[in-house]
C-alpha atoms as a printed R data frame, in Angstrom:
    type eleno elety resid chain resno       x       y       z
1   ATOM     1    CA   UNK     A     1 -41.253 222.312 -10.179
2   ATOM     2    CA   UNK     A     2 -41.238 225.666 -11.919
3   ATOM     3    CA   UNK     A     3 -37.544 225.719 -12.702
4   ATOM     4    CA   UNK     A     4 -37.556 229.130 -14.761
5   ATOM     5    CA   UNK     A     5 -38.762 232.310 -13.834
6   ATOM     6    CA   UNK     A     6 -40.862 233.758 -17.045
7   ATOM     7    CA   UNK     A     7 -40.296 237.354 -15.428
8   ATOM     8    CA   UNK     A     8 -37.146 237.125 -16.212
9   ATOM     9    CA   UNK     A     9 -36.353 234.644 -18.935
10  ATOM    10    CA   UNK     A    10 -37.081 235.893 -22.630
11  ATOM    11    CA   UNK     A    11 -37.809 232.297 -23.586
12  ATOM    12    CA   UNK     A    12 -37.412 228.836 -22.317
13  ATOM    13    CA   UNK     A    13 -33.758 227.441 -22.126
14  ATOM    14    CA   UNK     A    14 -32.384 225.138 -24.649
15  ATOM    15    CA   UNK     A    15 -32.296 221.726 -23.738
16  ATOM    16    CA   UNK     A    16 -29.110 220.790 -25.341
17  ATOM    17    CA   UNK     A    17 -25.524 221.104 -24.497
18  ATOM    18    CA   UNK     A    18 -24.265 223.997 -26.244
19  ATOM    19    CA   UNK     A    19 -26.038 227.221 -26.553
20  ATOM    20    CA   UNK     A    20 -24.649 229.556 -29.775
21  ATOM    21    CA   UNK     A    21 -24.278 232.550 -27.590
22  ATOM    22    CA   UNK     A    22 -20.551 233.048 -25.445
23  ATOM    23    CA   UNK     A    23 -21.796 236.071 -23.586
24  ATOM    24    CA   UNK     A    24 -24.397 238.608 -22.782
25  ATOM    25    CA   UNK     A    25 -25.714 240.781 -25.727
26  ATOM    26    CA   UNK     A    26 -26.777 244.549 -24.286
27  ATOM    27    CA   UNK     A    27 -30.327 243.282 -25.349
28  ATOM    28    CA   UNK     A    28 -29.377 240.602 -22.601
29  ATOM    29    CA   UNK     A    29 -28.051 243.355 -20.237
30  ATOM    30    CA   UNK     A    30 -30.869 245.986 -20.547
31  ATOM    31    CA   UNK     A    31 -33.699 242.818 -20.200
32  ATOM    32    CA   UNK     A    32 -31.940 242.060 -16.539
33  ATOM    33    CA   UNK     A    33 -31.907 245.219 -16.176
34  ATOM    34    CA   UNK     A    34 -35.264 245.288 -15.722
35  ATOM    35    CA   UNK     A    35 -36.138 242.181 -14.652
36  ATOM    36    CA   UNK     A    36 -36.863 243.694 -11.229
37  ATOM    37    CA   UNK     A    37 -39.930 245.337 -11.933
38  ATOM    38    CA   UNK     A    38 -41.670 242.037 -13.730
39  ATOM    39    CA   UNK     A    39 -40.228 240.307 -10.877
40  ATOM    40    CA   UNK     A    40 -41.801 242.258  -8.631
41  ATOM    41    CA   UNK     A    41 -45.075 241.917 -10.073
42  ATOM    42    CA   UNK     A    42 -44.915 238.094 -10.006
43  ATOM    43    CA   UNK     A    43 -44.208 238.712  -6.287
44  ATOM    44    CA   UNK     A    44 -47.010 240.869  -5.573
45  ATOM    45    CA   UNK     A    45 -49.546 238.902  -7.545
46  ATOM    46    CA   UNK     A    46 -48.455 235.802  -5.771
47  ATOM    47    CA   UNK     A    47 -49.059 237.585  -2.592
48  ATOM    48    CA   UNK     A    48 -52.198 238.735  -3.575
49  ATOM    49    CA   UNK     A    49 -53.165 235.299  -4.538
50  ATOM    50    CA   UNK     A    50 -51.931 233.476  -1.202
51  ATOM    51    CA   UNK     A    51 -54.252 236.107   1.066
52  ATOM    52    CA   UNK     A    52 -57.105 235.144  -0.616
53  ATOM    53    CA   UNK     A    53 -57.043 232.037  -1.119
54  ATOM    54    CA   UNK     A    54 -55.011 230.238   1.283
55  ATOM    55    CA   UNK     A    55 -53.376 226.917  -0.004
56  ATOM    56    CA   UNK     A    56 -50.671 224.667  -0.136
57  ATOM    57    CA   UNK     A    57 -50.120 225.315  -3.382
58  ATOM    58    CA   UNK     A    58 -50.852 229.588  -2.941
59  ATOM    59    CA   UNK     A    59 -48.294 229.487  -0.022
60  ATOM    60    CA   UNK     A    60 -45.433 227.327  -2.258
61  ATOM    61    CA   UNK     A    61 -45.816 228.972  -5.334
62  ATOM    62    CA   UNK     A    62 -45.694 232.684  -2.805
63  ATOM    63    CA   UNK     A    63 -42.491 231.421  -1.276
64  ATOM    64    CA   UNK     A    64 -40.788 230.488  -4.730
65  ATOM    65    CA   UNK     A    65 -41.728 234.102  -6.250
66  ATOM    66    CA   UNK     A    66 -40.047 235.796  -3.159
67  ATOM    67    CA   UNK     A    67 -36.938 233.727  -3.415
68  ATOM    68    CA   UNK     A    68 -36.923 234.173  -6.814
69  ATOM    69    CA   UNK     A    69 -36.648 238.058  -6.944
70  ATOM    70    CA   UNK     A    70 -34.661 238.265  -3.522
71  ATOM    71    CA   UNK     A    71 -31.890 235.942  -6.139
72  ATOM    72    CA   UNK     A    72 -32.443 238.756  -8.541
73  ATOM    73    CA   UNK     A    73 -31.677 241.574  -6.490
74  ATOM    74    CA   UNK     A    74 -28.853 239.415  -5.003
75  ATOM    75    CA   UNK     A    75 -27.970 239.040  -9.054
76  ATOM    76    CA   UNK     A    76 -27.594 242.545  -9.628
77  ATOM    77    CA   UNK     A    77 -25.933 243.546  -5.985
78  ATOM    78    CA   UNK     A    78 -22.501 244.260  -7.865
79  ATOM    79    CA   UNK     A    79 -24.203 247.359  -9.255
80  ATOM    80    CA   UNK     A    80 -25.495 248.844  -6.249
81  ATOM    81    CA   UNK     A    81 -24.501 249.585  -2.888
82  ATOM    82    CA   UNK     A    82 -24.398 246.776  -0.288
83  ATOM    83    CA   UNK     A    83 -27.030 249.089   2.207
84  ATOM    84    CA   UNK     A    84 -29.551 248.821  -0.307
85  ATOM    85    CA   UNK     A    85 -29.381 245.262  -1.106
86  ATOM    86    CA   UNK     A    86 -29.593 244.643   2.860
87  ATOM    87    CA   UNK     A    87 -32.716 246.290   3.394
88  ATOM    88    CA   UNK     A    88 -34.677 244.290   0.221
89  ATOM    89    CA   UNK     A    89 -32.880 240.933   1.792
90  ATOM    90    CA   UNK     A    90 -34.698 241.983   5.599
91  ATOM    91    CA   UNK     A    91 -38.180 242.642   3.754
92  ATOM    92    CA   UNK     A    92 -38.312 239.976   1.563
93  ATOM    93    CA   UNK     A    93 -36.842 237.248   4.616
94  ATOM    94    CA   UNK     A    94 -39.346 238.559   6.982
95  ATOM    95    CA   UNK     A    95 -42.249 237.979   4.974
96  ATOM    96    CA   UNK     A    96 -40.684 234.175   3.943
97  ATOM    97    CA   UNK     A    97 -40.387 233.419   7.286
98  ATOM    98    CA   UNK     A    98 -43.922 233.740   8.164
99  ATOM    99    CA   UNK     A    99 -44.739 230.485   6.608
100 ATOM   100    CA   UNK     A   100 -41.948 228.456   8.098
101 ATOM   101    CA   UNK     A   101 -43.372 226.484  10.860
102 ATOM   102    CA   UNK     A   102 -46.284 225.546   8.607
103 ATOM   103    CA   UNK     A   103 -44.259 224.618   6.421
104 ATOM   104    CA   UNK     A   104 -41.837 222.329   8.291
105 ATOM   105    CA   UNK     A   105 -45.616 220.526   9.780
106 ATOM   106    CA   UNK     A   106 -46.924 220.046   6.752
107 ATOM   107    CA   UNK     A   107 -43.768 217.931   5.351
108 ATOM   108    CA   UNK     A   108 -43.896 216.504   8.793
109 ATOM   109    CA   UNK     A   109 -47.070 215.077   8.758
110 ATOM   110    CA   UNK     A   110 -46.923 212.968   5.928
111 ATOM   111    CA   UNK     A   111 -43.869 211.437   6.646
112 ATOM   112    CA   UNK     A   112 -45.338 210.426  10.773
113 ATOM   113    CA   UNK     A   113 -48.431 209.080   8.981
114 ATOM   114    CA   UNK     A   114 -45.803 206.529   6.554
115 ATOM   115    CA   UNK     A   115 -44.697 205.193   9.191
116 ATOM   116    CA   UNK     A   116 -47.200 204.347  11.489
117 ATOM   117    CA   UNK     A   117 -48.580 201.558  10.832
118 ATOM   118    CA   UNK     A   118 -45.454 200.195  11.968
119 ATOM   119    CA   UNK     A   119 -44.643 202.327  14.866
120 ATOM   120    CA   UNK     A   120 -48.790 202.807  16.197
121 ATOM   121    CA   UNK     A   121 -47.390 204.533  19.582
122 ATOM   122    CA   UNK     A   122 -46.500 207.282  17.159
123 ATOM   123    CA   UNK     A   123 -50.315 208.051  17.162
124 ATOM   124    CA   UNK     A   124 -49.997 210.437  19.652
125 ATOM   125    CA   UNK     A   125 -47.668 212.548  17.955
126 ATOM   126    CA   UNK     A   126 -49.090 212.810  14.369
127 ATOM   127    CA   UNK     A   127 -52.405 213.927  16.175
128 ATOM   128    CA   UNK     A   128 -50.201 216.172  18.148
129 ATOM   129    CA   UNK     A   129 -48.755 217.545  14.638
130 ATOM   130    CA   UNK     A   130 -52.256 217.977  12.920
131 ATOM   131    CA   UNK     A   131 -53.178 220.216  15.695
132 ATOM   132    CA   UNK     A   132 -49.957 221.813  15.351
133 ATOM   133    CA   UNK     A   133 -50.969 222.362  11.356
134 ATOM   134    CA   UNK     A   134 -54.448 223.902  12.225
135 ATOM   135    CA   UNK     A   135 -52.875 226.654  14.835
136 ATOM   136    CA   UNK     A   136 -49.797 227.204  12.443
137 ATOM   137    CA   UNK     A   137 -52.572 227.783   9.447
138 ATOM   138    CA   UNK     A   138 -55.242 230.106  11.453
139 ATOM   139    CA   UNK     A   139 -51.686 232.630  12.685
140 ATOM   140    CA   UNK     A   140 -50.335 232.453   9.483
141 ATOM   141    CA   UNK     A   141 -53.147 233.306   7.172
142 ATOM   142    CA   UNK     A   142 -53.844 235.944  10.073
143 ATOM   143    CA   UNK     A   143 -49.858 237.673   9.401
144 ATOM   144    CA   UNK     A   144 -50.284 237.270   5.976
145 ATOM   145    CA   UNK     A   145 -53.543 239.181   5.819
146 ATOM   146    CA   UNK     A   146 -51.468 241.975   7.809
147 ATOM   147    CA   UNK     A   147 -48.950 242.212   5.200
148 ATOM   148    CA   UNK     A   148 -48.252 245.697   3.348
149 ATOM   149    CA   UNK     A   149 -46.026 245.606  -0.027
150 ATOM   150    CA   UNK     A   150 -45.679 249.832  -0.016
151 ATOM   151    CA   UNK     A   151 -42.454 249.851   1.794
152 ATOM   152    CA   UNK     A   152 -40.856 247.126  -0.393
153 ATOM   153    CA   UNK     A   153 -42.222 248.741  -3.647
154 ATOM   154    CA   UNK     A   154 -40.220 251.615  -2.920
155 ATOM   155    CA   UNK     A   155 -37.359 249.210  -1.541
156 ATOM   156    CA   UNK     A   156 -37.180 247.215  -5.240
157 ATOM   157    CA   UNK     A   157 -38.116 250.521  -7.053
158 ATOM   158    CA   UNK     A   158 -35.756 252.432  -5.655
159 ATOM   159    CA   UNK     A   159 -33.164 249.666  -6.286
160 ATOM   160    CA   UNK     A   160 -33.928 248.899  -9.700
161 ATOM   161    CA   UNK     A   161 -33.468 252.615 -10.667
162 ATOM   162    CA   UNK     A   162 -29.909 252.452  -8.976
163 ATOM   163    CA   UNK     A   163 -28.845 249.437 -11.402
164 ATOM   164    CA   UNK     A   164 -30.137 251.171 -14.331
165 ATOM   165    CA   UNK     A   165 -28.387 253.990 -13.521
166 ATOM   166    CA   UNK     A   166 -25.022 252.039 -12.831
167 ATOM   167    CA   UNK     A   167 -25.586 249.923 -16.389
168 ATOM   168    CA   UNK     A   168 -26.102 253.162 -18.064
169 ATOM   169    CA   UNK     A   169 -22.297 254.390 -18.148
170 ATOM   170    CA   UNK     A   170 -21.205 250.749 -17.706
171 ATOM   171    CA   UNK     A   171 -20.124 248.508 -20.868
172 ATOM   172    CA   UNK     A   172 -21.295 245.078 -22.251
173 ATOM   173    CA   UNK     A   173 -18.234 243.866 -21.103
174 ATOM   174    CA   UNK     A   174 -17.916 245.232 -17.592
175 ATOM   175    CA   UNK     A   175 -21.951 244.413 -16.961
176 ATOM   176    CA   UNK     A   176 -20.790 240.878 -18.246
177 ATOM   177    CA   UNK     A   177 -17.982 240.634 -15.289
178 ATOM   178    CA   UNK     A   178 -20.013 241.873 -12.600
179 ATOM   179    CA   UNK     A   179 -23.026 239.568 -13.233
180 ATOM   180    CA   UNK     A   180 -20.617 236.511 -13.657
181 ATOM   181    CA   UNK     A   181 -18.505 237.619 -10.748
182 ATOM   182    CA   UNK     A   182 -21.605 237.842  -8.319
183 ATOM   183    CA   UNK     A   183 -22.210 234.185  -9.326
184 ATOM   184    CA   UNK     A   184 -19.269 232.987  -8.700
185 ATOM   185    CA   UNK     A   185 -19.239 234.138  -5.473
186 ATOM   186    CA   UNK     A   186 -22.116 232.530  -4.469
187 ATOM   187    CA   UNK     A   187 -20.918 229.300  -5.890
188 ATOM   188    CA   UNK     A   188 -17.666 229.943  -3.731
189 ATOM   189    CA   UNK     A   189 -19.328 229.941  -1.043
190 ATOM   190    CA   UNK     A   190 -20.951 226.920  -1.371
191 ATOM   191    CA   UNK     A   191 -18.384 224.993  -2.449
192 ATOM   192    CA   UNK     A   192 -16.465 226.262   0.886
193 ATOM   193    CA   UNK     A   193 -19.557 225.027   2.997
194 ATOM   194    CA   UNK     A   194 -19.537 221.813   1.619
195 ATOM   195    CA   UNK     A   195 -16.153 221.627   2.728
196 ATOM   196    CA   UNK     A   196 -16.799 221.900   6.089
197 ATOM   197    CA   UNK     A   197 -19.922 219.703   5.888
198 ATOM   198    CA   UNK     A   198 -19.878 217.530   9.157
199 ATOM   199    CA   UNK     A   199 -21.959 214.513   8.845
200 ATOM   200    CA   UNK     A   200 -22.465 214.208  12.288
201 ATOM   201    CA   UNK     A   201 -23.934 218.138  12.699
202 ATOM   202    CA   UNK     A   202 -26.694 218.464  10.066
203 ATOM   203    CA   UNK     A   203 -26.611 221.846  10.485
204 ATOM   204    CA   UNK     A   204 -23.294 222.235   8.142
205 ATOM   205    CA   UNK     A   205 -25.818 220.435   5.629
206 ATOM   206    CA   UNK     A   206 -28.260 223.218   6.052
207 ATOM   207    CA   UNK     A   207 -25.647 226.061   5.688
208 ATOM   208    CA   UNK     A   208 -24.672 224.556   2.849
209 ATOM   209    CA   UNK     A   209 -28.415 223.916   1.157
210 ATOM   210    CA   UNK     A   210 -28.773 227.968   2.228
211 ATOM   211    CA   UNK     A   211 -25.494 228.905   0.190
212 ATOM   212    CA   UNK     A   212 -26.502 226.483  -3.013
213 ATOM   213    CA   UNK     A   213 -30.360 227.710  -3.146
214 ATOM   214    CA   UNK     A   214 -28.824 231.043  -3.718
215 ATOM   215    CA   UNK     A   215 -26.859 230.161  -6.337
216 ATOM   216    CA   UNK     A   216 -29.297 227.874  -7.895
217 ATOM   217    CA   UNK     A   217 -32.371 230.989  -7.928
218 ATOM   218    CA   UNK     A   218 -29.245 233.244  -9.313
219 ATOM   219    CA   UNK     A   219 -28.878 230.138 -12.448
220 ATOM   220    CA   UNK     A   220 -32.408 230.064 -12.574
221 ATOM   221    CA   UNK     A   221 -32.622 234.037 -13.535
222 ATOM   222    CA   UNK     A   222 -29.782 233.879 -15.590
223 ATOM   223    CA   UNK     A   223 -31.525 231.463 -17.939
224 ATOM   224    CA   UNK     A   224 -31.889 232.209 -21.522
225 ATOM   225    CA   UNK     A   225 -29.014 234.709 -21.361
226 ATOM   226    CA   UNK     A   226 -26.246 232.231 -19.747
227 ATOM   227    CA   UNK     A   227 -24.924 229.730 -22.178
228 ATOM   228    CA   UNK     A   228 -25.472 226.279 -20.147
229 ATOM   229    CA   UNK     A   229 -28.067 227.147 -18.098
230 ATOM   230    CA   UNK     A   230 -30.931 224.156 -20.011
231 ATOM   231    CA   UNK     A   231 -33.752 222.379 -18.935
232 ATOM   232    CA   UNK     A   232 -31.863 219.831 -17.466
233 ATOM   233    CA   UNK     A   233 -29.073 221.955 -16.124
234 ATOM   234    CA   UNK     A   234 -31.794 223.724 -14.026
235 ATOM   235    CA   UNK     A   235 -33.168 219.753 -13.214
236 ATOM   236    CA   UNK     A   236 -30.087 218.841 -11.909
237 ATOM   237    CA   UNK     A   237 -29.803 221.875  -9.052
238 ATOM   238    CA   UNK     A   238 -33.239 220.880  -8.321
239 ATOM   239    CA   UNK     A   239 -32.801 217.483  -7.485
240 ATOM   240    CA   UNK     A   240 -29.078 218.321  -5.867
241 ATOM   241    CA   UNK     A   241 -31.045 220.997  -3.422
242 ATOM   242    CA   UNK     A   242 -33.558 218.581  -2.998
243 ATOM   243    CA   UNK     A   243 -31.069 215.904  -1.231
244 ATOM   244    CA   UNK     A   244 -29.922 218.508   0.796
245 ATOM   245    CA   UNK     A   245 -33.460 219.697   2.137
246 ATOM   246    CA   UNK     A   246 -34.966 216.380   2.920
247 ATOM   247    CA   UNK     A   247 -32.089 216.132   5.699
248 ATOM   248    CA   UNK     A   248 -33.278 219.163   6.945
249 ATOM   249    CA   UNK     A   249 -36.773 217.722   6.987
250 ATOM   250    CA   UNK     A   250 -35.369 214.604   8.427
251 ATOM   251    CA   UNK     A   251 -33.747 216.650  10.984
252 ATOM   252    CA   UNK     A   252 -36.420 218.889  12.030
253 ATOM   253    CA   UNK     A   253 -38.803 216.173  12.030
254 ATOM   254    CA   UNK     A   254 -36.675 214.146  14.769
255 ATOM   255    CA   UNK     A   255 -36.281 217.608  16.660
256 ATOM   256    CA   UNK     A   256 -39.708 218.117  16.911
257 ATOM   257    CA   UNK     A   257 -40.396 214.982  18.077
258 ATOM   258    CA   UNK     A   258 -38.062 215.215  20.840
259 ATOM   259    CA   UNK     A   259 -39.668 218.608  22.014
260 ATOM   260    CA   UNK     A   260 -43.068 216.415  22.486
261 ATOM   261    CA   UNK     A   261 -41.637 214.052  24.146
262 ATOM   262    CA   UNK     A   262 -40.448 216.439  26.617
263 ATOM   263    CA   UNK     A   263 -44.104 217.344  27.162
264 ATOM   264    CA   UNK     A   264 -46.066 214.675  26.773
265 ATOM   265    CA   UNK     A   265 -46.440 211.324  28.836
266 ATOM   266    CA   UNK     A   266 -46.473 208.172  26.493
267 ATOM   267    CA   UNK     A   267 -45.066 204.872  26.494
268 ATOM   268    CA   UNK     A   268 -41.579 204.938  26.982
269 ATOM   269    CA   UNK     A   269 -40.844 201.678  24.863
270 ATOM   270    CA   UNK     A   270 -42.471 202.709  21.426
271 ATOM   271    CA   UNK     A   271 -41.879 205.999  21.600
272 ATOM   272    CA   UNK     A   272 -37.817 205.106  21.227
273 ATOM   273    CA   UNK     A   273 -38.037 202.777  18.670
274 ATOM   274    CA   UNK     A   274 -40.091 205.711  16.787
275 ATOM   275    CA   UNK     A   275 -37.235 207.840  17.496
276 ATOM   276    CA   UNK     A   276 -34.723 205.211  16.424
277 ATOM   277    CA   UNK     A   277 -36.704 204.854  13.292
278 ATOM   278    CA   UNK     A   278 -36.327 209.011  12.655
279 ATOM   279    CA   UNK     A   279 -32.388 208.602  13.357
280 ATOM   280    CA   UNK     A   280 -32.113 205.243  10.618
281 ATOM   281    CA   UNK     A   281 -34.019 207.916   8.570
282 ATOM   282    CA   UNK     A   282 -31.848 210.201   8.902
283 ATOM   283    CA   UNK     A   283 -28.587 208.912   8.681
284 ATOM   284    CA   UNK     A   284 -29.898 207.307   5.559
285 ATOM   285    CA   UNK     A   285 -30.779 210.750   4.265
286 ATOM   286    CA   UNK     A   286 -27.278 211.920   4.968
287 ATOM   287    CA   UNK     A   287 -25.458 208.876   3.353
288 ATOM   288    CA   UNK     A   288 -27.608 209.419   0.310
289 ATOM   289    CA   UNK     A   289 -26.968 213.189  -0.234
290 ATOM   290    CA   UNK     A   290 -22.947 212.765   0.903
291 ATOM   291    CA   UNK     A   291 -22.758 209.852  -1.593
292 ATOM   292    CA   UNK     A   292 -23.812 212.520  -4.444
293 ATOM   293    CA   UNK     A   293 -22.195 215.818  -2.620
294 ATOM   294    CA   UNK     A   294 -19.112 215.760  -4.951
295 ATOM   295    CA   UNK     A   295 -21.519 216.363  -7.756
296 ATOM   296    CA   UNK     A   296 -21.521 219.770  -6.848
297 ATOM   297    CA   UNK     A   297 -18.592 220.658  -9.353
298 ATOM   298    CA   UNK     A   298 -20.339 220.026 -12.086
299 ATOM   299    CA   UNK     A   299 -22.747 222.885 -11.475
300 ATOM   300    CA   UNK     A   300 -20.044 225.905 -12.177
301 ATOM   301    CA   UNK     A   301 -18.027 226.701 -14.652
302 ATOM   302    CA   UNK     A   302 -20.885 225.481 -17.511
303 ATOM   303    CA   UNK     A   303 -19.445 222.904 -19.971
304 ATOM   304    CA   UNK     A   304 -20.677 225.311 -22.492
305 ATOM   305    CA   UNK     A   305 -18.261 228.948 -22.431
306 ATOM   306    CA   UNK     A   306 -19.175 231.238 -20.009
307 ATOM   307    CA   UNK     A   307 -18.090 234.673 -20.356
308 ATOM   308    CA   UNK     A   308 -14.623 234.875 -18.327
309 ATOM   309    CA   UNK     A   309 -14.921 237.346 -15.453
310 ATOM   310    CA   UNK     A   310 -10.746 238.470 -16.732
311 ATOM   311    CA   UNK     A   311 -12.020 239.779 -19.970
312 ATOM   312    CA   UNK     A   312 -14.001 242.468 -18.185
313 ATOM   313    CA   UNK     A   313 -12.430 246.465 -19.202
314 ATOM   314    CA   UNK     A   314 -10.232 247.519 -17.422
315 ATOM   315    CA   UNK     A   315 -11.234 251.364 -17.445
316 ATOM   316    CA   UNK     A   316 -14.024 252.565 -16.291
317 ATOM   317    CA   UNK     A   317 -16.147 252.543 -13.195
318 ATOM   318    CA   UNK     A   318 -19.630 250.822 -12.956
């Protein structure tokens, strides 16, 4: 786990309770200010990387980089008009979404191969899934050698010379309110998901996973300037995301196994109790995250002070 972005992080945060600052400095201010543009370079590099050498660990490390500065434009959207954020948020989801069916095999896999010593009529289906990896690989590195980064240089140029603008008439105090306020929002949102989580529809676990990764890459980029955000702060959104996404996996996993048995003629017997085994899997999954969901309010406000979004100016426009 990489759980701070260098780009954008003057240093590594604190691992203690208390940090000395209580709210952005305009060093602070003018460093996110630009955070973009190193951003963007970890993005392209990363790309760069992953097309020529095409790995596990190219395509994860890719993926993290392009969530990473889609959170930071997301971080800064309070500066700049909603139109422009939407187009960076379409680039940057297109290009994620290339890996996604590789990526949901390749945690697959694993997991079928656990289990089947135990369940050996699931033989079928991990082959079936191996195949699945090597056609997933072959179009994916294929789209990703396709991909052009011109458009979305201008798209996170262009942007990043809107916020600078904004921050230039804008105060430390008013910069302060936006940035906070744009994280709060996102933690909002989250908290209103969870909410409405249904543990019988795993999808209102995914919505909610969606809404907390955004906040989480937003903490993430905030760290080193935010007082709070630590080592194990950052550890502890990690592992709460992490609850979250293996009942995804869990989910898809079951899913996909369904859509081959739709297809595919094997015995009728151990085929259920494989699929009875994915379900016990699963509802374990969801007990486990549900018995640590409430954990969520820990995660905003920070124990340590947190610039108050009501302390903003009142005059002025951004």
């Amino acid at each position: 786990m990489k759980p701070v972005s260098p780009a954008l992080n003057p240093g590594p945060p604190r691992d203690d309770a208390h940090q000395s600052r209580e709210s952005f400095s305009q060093k602070d201010i003018d460093a996110l200010a630009g955070s973009l543009k190193k951003q963007w370079k970890c993005y392209r590099k990363e790309l760069k990387r992953c097309q020529k050498k095409f790995s596990t660990k190219a395509i994860h490390d890719f993926r993290v980089e392009g969530r990473r500065l889609l959170s930071s434009a997301e971080l800064l959207g309070g500066f700049v008009s909603a139109g422009r954020l939407r187009d960076i948020q379409c680039a940057l989801k297109k290009n994620l979404d290339l890996f996604d069916d590789l990526r949901d095999t390749q945690v697959q896999l694993p997991a079928v191969a656990g289990l089947l010593r135990l369940h050996p009529s699931a033989r079928s289906f991990h082959s079936h899934l191996r195949k699945c990896e090597e056609r997933f690989a072959k179009k994916t590195r294929k789209r990703l050698r396709r991909v052009r980064t011109r458009r979305l240089a201008r798209l996170v140029s262009g942007y990043r010379k809107a916020v600078e603008a904004r921050l230039a008439g804008c105060s430390v105090q008013k910069a302060t309110s936006t940035l906070v306020r744009c994280v709060e929002s996102a933690f909002r949102r989250t908290r209103r998901l969870r909410a409405e989580i249904d543990p019988s529809d795993t999808d209102t676990i995914h919505g909610t996973r969606v809404a907390f990764k955004k906040f989480r890459y937003m903490m993430e980029a905030l760290a080193g300037y935010l007082p709070g955000v630590t080592v194990s702060y950052l550890e502890r959104l990690h592992a709460y995301q992490t609850k979250m996404g293996e009942v995804q996996d869990a989910q898809v996993l079951v899913d996909a196994l369904d859509k081959f048995l739709g297809k595919k003629e094997i015995e009728t017997a151990g085929a259920n109790r494989f699929r009875d085994e994915l379900l016990r899997r699963r509802r374990r999954l969801i007990r486990q995250y549900l018995s640590a969901a409430d954990q969520l309010s820990e995660f905003w406000p920070l124990t340590a002070r947190v610039p108050r979004v009501g302390h903003a100016e009142s005059t002025g426009k951004l």
